[in-house]
C-alpha positions in Angstrom: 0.8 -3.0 15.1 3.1 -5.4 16.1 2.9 -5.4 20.3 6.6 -4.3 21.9 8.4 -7.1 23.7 10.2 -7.2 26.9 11.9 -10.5 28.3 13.4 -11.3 31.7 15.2 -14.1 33.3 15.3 -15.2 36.7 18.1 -15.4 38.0 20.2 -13.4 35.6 22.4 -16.3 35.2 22.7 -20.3 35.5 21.5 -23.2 34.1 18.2 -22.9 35.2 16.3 -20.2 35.1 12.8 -18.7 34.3 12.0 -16.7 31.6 9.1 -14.0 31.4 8.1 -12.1 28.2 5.9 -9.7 28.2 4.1 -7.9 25.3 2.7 -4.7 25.1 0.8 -2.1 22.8 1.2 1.8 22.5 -2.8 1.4 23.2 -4.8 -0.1 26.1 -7.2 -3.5 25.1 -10.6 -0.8 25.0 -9.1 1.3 22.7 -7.6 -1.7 20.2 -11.1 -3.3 20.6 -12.6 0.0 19.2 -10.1 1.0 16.8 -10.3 -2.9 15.2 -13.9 -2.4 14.9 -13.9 1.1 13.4 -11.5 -0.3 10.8 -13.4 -3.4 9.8 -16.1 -1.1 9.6 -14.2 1.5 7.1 -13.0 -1.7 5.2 -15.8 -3.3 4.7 -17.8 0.2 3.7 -14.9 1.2 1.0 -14.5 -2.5 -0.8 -17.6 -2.5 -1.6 -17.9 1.2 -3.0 -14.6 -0.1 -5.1 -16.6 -2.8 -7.0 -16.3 -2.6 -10.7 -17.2 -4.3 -13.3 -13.7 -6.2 -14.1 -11.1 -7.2 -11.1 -8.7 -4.9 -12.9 -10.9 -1.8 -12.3 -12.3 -2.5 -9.3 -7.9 -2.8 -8.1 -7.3 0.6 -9.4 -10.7 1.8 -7.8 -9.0 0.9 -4.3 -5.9 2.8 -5.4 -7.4 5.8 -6.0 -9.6 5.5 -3.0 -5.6 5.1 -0.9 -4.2 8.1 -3.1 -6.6 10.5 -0.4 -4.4 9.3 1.7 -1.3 11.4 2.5 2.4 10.4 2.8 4.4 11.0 6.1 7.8 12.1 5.1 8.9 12.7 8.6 7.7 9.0 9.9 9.6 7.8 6.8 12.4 9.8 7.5 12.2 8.2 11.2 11.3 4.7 10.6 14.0 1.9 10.2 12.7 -1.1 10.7 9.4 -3.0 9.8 6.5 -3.7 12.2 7.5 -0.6 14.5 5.0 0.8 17.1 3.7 3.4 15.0 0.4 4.2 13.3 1.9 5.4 9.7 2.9 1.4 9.5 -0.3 0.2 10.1 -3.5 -0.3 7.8 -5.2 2.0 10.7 -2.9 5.1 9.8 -3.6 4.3 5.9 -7.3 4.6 6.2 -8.6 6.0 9.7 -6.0 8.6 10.2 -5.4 9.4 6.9 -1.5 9.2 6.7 1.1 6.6 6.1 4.2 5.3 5.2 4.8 2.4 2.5 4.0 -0.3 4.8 0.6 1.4 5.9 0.0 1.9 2.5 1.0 -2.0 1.6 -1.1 -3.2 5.0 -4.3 -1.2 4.0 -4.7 -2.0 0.4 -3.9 -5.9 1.5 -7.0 -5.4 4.0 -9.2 -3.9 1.3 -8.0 -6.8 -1.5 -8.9 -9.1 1.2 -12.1 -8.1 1.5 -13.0 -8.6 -1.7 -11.4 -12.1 -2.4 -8.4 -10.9 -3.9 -4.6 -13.1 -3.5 -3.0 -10.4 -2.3 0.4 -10.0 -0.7 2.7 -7.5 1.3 6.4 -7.5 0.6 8.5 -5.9 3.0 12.0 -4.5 1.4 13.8 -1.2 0.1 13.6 1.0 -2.0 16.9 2.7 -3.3 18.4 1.7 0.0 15.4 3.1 2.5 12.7 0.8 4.5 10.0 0.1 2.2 6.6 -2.1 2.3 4.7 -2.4 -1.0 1.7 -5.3 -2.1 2.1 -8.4 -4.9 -1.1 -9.1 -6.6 -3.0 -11.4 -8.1 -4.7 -10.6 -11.2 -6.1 -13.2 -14.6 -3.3 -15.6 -13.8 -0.3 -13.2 -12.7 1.3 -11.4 -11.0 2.1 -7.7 -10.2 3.7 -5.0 -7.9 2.0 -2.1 -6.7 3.0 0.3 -4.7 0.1 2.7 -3.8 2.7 5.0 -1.3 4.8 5.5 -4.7 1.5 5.9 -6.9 0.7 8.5 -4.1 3.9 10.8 -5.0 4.6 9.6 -8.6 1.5 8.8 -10.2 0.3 5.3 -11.1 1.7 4.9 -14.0 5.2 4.6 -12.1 4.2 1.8 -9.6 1.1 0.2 -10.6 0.8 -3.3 -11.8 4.7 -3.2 -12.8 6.8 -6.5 -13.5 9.7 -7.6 -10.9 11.8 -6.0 -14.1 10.0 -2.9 -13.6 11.0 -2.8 -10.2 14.0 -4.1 -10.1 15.2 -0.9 -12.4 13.9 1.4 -10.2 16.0 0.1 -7.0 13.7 -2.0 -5.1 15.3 -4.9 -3.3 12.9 -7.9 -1.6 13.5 -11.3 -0.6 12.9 -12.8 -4.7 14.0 -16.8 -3.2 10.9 -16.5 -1.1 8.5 -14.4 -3.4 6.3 -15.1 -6.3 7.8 -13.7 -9.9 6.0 -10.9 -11.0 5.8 -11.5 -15.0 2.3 -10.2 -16.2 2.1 -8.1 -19.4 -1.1 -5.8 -18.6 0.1 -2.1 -17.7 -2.3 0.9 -16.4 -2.9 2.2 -20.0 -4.6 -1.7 -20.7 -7.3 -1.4 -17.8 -8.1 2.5 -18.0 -11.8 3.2 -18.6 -12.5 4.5 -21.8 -14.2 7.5 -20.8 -10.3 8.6 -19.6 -8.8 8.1 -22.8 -11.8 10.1 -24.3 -11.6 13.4 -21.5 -7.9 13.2 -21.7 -8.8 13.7 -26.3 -11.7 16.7 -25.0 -8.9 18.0 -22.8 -6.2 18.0 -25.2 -9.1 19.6 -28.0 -10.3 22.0 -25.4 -6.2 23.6 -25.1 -5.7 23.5 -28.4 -9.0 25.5 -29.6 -7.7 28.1 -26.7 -4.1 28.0 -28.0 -5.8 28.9 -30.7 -7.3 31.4 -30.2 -4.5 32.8 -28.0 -2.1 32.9 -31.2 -4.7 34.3 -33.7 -5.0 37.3 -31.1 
C-alpha cells in the first residue's frame, strides 16, 4: 500500500520556514517485513504452478488461479481513489487474504506476470464512471486488456485479452495519450485447450441423450 502522508511547516507562515513530512503505514515495519515475505513466497509458489506450455495458457492459468479470489463489493462501494490504505487495493488482499477490488486484482496478477517474465502493466481508470484498476499485457507482439476483477463477476470471455475497442464499448475510460494501444486479434476462444472444447461437445451430448430420454418418457 501506498504509506499515508502528513506534512507540517514551521512556522505556519513566512518566507522561511521548515517543512516536515512524515509517512506512515496502517501496519508496523515487523509486520510489513513478514507480510512482504509471505507474499513473495505465495508468488513465487503460484507462477510457477501456472506454467504452461504456450505464454497464452500459462496467462489464463494465472487468471483462473485469481478467479478463487473473491470480489469486495462493499470496499468498492467505499473506495474513491487509487492507492488508498486498504488491503482490497493491494496485491496482498488479492492473493493472501483472498479478496479484492479491481486494483488488487490489477496489482496481483502484475506480481504474478512479473514473475514469470511477462511485460505486464496496471492501468488505473473507470469503469462506467466508478474507480477501477485493470492490467495491459504483453502477448506474441501485442497487446491486451484484462481485467481479472471483471472476469471474476462476468466470466472471461467478457474481459480477457480484449482490444482498447472492446473496452472502450463497455465504458472504461484510462489515460490512452500515455498508454500502449491495445490492437491484438487473439480472443479467449483462440488459446482454450482443446480438451475444453471437447468436454464442453461430451457435455452438450451428455444433455441431449438425457433430454432425450426425458421426452421419450
Amino acid at each position: 500500500m501506498l504509506p499515508m502522508v502528513t506534512v507540517e511547516a514551521y512556522p505556519e507562515t513566512g518566507p522561511d520556514r521548515v517543512y516536515e513530512i512524515h509517512f506512515g503505514n496502517v501496519e508496523n515495519q515487523r509486520m510489513l517485513q513478514y507480510m512482504s515475505g509471505l507474499l513473495t513466497q505465495y508468488i513465487e509458489q503460484n507462477a510457477e504452478l501456472a506454467l504452461r506450455s504456450t505464454d497464452s495458457e500459462t496467462l489464463l492459468t494465472l487468471v483462473n488461479i485469481l478467479m478463487e479470489t473473491t470480489f469486495n463489493e462493499g470496499a468498492a462501494r467505499t473506495i474513491h481513489a487509487h492507492g488508498v490504505q486498504n488491503f482490497a487495493t493491494t496485491a496482498y488482499g488479492a492473493l493472501i487474504r483472498g479478496n479484492a477490488v479491481g486494483e488488487g486484482f490489477a496489482m496481483a496478477f502484475k506480481a504474478l506476470a512479473d514473475e514469470l517474465g511477462f511485460d505486464c502493466r496496471v492501468v488505473l481508470g473507470e469503469l462506467d464512471g466508478m474507480i477501477h484498476a485493470w492490467n495491459i499485457i504483453s502477448l506474441y507482439g501485442d497487446f491486451y486488456h484484462i481485467d481479472v476483477a471483471m472476469c471474476v463477476l462476468l466470466g472471461k470471455d467478457v474481459a480477457f485479452l480484449k482490444t482498447d475497442a472492446d473496452f472502450e464499448e463497455m465504458l472504461y475510460t484510462w489515460d490512452r495519450v500515455n498508454t500502449v494501444r491495445c490492437e491484438g486479434i487473439l480472443t479467449l476462444e483462440d488459446i482454450l485447450p482443446d480438451g475444453d472444447d471437447e468436454d464442453s461437445e461430451e457435455d452438450s451430448d451428455e444433455d441431449g441423450d438425457e433430454n432425450g430420454e426425458i421426452n421419450e418418457e
